[in-house]
Backbone bond lengths (Angstrom), bond angles and torsions (degrees), N, CA, C in turn:
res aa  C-N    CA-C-N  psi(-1)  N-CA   C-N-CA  omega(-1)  CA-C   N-CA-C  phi
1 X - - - 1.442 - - 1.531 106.69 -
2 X 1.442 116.28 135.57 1.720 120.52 162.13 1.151 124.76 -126.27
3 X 1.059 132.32 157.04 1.643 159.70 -175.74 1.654 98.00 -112.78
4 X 1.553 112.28 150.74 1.101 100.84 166.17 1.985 91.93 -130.03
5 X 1.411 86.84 166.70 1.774 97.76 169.70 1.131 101.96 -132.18
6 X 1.809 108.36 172.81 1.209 103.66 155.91 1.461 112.23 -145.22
7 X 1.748 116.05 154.29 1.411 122.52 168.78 1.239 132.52 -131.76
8 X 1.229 98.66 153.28 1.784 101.79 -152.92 1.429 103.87 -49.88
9 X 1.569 134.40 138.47 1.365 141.24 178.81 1.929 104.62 -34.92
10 X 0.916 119.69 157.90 1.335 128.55 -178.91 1.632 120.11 75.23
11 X 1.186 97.79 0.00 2.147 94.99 -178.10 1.552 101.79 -72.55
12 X 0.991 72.11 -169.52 2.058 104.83 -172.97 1.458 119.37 -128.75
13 X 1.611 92.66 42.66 1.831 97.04 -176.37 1.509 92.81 -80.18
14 X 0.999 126.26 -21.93 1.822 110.00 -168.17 1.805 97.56 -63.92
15 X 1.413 114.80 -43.65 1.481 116.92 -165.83 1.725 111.63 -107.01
16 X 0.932 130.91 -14.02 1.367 130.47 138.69 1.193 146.59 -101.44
17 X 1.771 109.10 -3.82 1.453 96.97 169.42 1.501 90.39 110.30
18 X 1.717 108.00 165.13 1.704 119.01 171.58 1.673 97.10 -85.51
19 X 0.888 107.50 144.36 1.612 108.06 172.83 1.326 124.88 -112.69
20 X 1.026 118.51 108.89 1.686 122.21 170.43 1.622 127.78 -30.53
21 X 1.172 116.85 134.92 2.091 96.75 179.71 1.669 103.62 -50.56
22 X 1.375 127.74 -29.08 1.422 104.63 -179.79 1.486 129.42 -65.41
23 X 1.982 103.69 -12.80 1.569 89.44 -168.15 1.712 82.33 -139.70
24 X 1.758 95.37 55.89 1.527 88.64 154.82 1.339 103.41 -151.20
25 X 1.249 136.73 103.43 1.656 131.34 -152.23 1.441 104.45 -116.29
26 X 1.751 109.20 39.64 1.367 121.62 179.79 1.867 89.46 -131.77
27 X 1.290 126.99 -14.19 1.214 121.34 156.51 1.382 133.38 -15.93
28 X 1.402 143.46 133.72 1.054 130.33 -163.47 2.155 95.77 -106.88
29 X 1.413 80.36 124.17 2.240 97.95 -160.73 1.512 97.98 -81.71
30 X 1.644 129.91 -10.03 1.435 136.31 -173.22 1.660 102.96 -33.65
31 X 1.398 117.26 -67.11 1.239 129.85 -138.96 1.824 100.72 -97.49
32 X 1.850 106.20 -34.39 1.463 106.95 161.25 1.830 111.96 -78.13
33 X 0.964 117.88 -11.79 1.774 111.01 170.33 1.064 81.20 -88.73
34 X 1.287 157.79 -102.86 1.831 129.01 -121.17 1.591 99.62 -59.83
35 X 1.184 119.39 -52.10 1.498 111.54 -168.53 1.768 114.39 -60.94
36 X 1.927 109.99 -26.01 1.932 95.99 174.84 1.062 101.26 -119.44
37 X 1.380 146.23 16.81 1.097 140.81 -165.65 1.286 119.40 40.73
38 X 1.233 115.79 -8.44 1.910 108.61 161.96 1.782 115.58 -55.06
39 X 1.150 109.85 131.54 1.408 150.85 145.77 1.728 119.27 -17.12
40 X 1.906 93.17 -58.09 1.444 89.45 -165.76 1.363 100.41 -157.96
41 X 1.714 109.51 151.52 1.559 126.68 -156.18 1.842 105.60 -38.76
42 X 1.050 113.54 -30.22 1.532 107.34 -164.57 1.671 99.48 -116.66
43 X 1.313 129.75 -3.61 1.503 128.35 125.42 1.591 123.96 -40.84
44 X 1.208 119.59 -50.88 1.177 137.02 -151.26 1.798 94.88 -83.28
45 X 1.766 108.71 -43.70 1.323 116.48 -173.05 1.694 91.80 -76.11
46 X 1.408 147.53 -17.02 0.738 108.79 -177.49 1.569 104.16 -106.55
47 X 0.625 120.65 -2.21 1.490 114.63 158.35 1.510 127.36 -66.72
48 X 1.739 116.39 -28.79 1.480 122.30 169.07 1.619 106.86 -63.46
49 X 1.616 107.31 -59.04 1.749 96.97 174.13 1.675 120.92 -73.13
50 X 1.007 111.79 22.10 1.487 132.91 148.14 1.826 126.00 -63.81
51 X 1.362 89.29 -44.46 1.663 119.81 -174.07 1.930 88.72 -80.82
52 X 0.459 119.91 -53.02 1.683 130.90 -169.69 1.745 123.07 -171.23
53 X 1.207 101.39 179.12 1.377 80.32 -165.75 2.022 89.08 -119.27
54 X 1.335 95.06 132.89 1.506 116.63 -179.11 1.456 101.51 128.54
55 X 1.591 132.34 -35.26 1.209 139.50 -108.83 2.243 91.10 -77.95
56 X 1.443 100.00 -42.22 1.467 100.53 173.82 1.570 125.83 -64.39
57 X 1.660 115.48 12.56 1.088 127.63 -175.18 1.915 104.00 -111.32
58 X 1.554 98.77 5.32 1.482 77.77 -161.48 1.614 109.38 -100.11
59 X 1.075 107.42 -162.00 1.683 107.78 -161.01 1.623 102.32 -160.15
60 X 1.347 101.36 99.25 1.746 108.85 -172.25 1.285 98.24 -88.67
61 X 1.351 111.23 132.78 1.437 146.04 -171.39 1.904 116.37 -128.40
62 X 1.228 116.25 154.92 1.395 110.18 176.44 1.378 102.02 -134.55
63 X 1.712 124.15 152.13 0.742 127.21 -172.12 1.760 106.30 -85.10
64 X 1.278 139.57 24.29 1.674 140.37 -179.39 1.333 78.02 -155.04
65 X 1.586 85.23 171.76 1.755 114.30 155.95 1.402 95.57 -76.70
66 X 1.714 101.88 146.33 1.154 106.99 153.30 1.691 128.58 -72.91
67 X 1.190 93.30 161.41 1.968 107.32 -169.31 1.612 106.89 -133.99
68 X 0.834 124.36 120.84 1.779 134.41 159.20 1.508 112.53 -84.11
69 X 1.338 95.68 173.92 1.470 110.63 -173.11 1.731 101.98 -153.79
70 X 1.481 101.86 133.41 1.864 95.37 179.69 1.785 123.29 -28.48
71 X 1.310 112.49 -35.12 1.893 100.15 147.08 0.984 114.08 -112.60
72 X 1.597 130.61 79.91 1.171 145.09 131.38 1.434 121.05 -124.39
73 X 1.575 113.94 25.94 1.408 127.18 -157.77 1.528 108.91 -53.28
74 X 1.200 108.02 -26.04 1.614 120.06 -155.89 1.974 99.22 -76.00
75 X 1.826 91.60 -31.77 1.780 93.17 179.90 1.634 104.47 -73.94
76 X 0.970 123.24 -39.68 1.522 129.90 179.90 1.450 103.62 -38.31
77 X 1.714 107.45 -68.44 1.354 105.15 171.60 1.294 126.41 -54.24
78 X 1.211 127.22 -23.93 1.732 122.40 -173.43 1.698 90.21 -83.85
79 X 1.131 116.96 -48.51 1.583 103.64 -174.05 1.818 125.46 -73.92
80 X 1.535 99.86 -5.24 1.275 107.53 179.64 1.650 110.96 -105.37
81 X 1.740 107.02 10.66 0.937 97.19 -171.62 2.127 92.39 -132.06
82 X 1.075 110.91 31.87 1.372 129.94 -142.59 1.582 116.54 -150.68
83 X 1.659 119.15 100.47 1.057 100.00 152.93 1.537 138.24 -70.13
84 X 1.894 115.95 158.14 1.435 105.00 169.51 1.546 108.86 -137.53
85 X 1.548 71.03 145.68 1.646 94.04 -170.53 1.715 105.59 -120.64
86 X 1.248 109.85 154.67 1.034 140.55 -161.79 1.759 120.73 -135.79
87 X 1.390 99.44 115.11 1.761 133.95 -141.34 1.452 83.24 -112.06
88 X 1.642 97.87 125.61 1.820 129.74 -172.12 1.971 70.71 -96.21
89 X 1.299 110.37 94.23 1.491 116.59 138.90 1.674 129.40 -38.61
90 X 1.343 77.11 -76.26 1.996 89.27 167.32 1.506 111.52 -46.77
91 X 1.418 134.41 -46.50 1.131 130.09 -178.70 1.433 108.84 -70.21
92 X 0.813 148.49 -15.09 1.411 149.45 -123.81 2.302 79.61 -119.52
93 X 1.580 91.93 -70.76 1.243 115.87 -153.73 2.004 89.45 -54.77
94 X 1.008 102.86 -48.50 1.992 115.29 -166.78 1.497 89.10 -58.17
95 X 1.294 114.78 -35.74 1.805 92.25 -167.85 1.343 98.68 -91.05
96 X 1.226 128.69 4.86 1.743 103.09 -177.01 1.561 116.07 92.65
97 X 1.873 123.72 -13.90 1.352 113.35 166.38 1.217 126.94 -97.57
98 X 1.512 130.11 42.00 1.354 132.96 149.05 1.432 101.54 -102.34
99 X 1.645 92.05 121.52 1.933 86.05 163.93 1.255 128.20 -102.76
100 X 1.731 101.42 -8.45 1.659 109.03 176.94 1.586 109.56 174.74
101 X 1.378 113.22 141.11 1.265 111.58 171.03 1.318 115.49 -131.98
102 X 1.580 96.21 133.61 1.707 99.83 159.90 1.278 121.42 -104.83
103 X 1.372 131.37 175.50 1.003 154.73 -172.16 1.302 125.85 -134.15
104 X 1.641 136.51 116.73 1.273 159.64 -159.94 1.639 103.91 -103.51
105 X 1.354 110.95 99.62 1.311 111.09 159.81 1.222 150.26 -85.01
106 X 1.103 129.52 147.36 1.648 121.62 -136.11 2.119 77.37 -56.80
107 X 0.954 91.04 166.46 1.956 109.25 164.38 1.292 103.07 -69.95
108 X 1.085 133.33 -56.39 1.461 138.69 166.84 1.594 111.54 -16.46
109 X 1.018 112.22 -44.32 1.691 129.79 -157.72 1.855 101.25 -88.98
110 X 1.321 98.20 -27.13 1.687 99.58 -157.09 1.597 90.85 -106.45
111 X 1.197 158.70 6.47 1.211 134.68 163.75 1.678 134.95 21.84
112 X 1.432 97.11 -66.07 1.445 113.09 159.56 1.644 123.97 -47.23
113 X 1.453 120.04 -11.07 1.285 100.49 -176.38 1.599 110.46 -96.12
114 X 1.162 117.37 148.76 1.690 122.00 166.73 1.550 111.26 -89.00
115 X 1.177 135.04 99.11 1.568 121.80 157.27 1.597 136.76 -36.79
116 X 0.816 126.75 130.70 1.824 110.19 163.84 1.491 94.51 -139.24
117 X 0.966 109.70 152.85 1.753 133.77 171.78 1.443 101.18 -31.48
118 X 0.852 128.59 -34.10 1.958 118.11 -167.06 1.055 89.86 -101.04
119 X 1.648 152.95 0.19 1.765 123.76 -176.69 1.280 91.68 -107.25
120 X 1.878 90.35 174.02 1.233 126.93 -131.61 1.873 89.59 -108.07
121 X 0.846 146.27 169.57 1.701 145.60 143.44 1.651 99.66 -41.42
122 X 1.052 118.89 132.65 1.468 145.98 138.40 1.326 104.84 -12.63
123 X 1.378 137.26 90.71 1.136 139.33 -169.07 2.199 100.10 -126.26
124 X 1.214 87.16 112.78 2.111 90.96 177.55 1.692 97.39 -102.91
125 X 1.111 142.77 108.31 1.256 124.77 137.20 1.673 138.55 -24.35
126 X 1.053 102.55 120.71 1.897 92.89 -179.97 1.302 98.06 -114.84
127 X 1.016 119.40 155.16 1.677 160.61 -155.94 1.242 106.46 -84.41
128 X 1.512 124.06 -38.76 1.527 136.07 -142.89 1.660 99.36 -153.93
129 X 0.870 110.94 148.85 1.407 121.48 166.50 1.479 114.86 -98.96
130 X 1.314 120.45 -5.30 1.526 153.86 157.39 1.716 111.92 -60.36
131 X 1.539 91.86 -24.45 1.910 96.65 -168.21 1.560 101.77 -86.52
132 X 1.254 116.87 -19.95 1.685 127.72 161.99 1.764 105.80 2.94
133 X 0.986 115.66 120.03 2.138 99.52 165.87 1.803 88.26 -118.24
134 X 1.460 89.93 106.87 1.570 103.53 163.54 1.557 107.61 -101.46
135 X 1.494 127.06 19.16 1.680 109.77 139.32 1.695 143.12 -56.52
136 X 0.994 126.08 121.19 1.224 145.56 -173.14 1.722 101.15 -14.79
137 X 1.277 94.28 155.79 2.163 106.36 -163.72 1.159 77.06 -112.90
138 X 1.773 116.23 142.87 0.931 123.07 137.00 1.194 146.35 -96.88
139 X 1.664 107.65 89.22 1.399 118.44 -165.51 1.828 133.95 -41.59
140 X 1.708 92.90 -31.93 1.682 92.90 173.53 1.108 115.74 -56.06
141 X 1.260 130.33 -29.25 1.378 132.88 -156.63 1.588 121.92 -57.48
142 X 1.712 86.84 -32.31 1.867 105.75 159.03 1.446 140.35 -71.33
143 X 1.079 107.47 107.25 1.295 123.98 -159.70 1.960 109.58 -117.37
144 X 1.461 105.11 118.07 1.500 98.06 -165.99 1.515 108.74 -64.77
145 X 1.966 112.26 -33.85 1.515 107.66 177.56 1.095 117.41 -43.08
146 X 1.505 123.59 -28.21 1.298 135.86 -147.69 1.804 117.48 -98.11
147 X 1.410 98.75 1.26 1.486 138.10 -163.38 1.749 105.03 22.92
148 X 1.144 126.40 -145.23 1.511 138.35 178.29 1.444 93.41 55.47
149 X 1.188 127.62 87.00 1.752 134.07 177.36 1.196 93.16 -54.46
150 X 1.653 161.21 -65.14 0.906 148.43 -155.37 1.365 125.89 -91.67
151 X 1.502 120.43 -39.09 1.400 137.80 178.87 1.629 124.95 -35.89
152 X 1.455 105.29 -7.76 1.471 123.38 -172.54 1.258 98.23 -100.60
153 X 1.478 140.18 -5.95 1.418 121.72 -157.77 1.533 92.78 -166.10
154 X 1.442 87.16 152.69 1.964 110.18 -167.83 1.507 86.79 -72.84
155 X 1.513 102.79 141.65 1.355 121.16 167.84 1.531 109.06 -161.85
156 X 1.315 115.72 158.81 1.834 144.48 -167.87 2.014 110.59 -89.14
157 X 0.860 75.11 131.27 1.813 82.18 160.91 1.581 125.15 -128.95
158 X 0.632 96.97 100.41 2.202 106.30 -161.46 1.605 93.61 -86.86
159 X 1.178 114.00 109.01 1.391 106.51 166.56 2.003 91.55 -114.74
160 X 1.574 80.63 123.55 1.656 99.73 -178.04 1.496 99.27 -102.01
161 X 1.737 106.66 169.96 1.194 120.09 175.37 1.685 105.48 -63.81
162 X 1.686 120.03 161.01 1.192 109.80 -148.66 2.004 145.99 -0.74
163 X 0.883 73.48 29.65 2.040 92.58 176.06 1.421 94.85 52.66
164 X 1.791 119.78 86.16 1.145 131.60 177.78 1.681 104.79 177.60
165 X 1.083 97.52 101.68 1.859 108.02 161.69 1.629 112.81 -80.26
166 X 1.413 101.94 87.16 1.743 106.68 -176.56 1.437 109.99 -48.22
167 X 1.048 107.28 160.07 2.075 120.25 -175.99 1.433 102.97 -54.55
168 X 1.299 132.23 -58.94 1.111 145.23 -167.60 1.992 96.74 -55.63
169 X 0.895 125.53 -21.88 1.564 121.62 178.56 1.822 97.23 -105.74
170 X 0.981 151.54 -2.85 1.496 139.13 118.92 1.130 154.77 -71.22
171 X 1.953 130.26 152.02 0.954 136.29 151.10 1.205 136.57 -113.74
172 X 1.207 112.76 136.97 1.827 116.25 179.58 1.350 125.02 -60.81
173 X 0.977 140.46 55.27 1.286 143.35 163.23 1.730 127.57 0.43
């Protein structure tokens, strides 16, 4: 089974691995400062294990490549500006460095939730790594007016042992 991620063109996932926001303090804090109002990279981390505990270890992944649509221009650019790599699940799980995954449901799905400025993405724990929904994304659904690049579509949160998917559990796409 694979997950794919992606990182901004120029990293060093082949020789260090995907890196978690906790053990990458070159992360861009834009989108975690409006949501904790922390200041600074290890503010910000402590406000994620605030949310739960691992949560700054995790590593959001999707089960497809991503796909745009003439208003989804903004994904075009993240993926054209973005390598993707592709996460040996099975390897991950056999050695013992997945400690848990949640799963982000499209917004669509959650109605019931209220936002306020301090929460976190919609994060469900699953039980199983079996609970995976590898049915098809529906990419139109993303709409840049509609902002939240991801919030439209099912996606993974891998919090691995020390927040690092070693090289040897990726591929370059």
């Amino acid at each position: 089974m694979k997950l794919y991620h992606y990182i901004t063109k120029g990293n060093s996932a082949l020789t260090d691995g995907i890196l978690s926001f906790a053990n990458n303090p070159q992360a861009d804090l834009s989108y975690y400062h409006r949501r904790s109002g922390a200041k600074t990279h290890d503010g910000i981390v402590r406000w994620m294990e605030s949310c739960f505990a691992g949560r700054s270890r995790g590593i959001r992944a999707f089960t497809e490549p991503i796909k745009w649509t003439p208003h989804s221009l903004h994904l075009k650019e993240f993926v054209d500006n973005a390598d993707r790599f592709a996460i040996d699940m099975n390897a991950l799980i056999e050695n013992g460095l997945l400690e848990a995954i949640y799963v982000s449901p499209p917004i669509s799905e959650t109605p019931y939730i209220k936002e306020s400025p301090g929460c976190d993405e919609v994060l469900l724990k699953l039980d199983n790594p079996d609970k995976i929904d590898f049915s098809p994304i529906d990419w139109d659904v993303c709409n840049d007016a509609l902002g939240r690049r991801f919030a439209w579509v099912r996606y993974y949160l891998l919090i691995v042992k020390g927040g690092i998917i070693p090289p040897q559990y990726i591929a370059k796409e």
